[in-house]
N, C-alpha and C positions, 0 to 999 in steps of 0.2 A: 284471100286469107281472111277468116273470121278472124275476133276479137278472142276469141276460144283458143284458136291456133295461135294468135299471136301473145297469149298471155302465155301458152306452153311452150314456143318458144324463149322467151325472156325469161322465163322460169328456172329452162334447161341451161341457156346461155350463160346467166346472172347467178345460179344456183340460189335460188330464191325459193320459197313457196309458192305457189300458185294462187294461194288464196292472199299472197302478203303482193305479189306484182299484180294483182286484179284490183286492187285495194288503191294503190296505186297508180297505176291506169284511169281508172276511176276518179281518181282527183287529179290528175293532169285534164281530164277532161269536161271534169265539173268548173276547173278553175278558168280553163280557156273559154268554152262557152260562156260564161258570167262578165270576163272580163271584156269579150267582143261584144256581147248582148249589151253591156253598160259603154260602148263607145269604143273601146283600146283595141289598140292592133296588140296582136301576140306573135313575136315573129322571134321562131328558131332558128339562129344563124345556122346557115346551109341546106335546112331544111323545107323553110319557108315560111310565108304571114299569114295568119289568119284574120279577116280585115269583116268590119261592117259595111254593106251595101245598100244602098236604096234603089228599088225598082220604080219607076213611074208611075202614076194613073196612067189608065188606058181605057180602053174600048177594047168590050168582047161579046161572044156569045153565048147565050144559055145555048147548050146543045140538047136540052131537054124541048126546052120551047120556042129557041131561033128567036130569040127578043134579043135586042141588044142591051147590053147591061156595062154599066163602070166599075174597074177593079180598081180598086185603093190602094194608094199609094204604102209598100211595105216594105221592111227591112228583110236584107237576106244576105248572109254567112256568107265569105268568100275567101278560096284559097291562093295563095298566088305561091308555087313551087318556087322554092330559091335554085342560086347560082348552081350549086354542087351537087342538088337535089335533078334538075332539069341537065349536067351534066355527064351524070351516072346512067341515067334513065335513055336518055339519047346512046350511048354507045360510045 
């Protein structure tokens, strides 16, 4: 499901506009990433958390040149499916 499907969807379902549930959409989603980007979990009862992650340095390769090189240490987005979320889904 695109973003496209899923805004005609909600549109149909909600009897909204399409342009007023994209609008919307849009700022749930601006608001979540800003809020994990700055630190906070965002966690939708049933749904699920959206949490801040850090990946280690490490050791890697250019595969251009077979040198070995260090990746720096960076933040990365992570979801963790809630109770009811991971209870529908399973069957």
């Amino acid at each position: 499901m695109t973003k496209k499907d899923l805004v005609a969807t909600l549109s149909k379902e909600l009897n909204y506009s399409k342009r007023d549930v994209e609008r919307f959409l849009d700022k749930i989603t601006d608001i979540v990433v800003t809020k994990v980007k700055g630190g906070e979990k965002v966690a939708i009862t049933g749904f699920g958390t959206f949490d801040l992650g850090k990946r280690a340095k490490r050791r890697g390769i250019d595969p251009q040149t077979g040198a070995s090189i260090t990746i720096p240490q960076m933040n990365m987005p992570k979801f963790r499916a809630g109770k009811n979320f991971k209870k529908s889904v399973r069957g």
